[in-house]
DRENROSE-977169 format. One line per field, with one value per residue (C-alpha): residue in three letters; x, y, z. Coordinates in Angstrom, 1 decimal. Example, Ala and Ser with C-alpha at 12.3 -4.5 7.8 and 13.67 -1.06 7.14 Angstrom:
code = (ala, ser) .
px = (12.3, 13.7) .
py = (-4.5, -1.1) .
pz = (7.8, 7.1) .
END
This chain:
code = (unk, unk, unk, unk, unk, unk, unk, unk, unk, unk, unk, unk, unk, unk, unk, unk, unk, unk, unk, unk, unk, unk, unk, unk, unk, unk, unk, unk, unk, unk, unk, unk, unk, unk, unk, unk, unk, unk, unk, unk, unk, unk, unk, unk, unk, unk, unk, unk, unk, unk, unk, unk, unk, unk, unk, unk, unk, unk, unk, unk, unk, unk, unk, unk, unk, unk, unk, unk, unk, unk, unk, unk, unk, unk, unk, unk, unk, unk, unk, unk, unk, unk, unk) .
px = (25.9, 23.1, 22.6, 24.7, 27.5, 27.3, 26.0, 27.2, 24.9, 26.1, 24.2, 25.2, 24.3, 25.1, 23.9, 20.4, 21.2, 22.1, 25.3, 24.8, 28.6, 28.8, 31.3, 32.6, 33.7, 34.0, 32.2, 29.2, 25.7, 23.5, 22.4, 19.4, 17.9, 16.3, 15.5, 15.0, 18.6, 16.0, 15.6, 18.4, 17.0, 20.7, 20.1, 23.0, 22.5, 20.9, 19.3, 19.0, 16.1, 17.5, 15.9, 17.2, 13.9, 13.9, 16.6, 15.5, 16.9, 17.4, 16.7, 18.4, 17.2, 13.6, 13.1, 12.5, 12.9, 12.8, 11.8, 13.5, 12.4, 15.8, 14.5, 13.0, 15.7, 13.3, 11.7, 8.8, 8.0, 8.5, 7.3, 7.8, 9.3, 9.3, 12.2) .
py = (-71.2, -73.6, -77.1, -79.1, -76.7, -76.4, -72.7, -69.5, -66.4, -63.7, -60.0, -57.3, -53.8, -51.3, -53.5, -54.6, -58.0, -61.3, -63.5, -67.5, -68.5, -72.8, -73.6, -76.8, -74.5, -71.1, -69.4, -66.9, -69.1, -66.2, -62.9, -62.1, -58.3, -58.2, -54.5, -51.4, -49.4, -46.3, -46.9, -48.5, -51.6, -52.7, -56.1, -57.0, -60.8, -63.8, -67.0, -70.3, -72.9, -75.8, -77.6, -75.1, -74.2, -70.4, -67.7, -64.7, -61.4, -58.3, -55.1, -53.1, -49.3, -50.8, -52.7, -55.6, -58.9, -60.6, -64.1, -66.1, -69.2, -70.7, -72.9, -70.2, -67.9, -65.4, -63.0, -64.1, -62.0, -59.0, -58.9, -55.7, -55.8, -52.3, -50.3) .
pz = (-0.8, -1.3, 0.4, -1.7, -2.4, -6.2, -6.4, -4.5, -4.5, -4.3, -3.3, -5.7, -3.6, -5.9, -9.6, -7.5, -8.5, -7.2, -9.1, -9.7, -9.2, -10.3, -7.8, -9.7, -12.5, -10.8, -13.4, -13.3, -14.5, -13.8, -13.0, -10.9, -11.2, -7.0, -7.3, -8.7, -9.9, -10.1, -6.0, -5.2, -3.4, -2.2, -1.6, 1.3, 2.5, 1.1, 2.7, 1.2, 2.1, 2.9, -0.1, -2.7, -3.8, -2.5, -1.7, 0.7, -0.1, 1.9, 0.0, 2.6, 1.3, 1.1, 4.3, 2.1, 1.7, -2.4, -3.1, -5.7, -7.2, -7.7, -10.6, -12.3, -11.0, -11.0, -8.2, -7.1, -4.5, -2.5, 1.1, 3.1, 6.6, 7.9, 9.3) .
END
């Protein structure tokens, strides 16, 4: 949930995608692909920055972690982490 409690986001493991929920309206605003469904990324926990810019995504299979420009809602970047 960022900051201001107006979006959820949720990790989808098995779709390699991340939901937009609007929490005012409880309806899905947006779909996020995180990984690759040929791979099977499984991205499993999500962090918010605290000025809703970024979310940080765990690509569990990977040892991964995908950027998201949350204005863009788009990936920006992938940075490996190792096992």
């Amino acid at each position: 949930i960022n900051s201001d409690s107006t979006r959820a986001y949720v990790a989808n493991s098995l779709s390699d995608n991340v939901t937009i929920i609007d929490i005012t309206t409880q309806t899905v605003v947006g779909i996020i692909p995180v990984g690759d469904m040929a791979v099977g990324d499984m991205p499993v926990a999500i962090a918010i920055t605290p000025d809703n810019t970024r979310a940080y995504v765990v690509l569990n299979t990977t040892n991964a972690v995908a950027v998201i420009d949350l204005a863009s809602n788009s990936v920006t970047q992938t940075i490996p982490v190792g096992d």
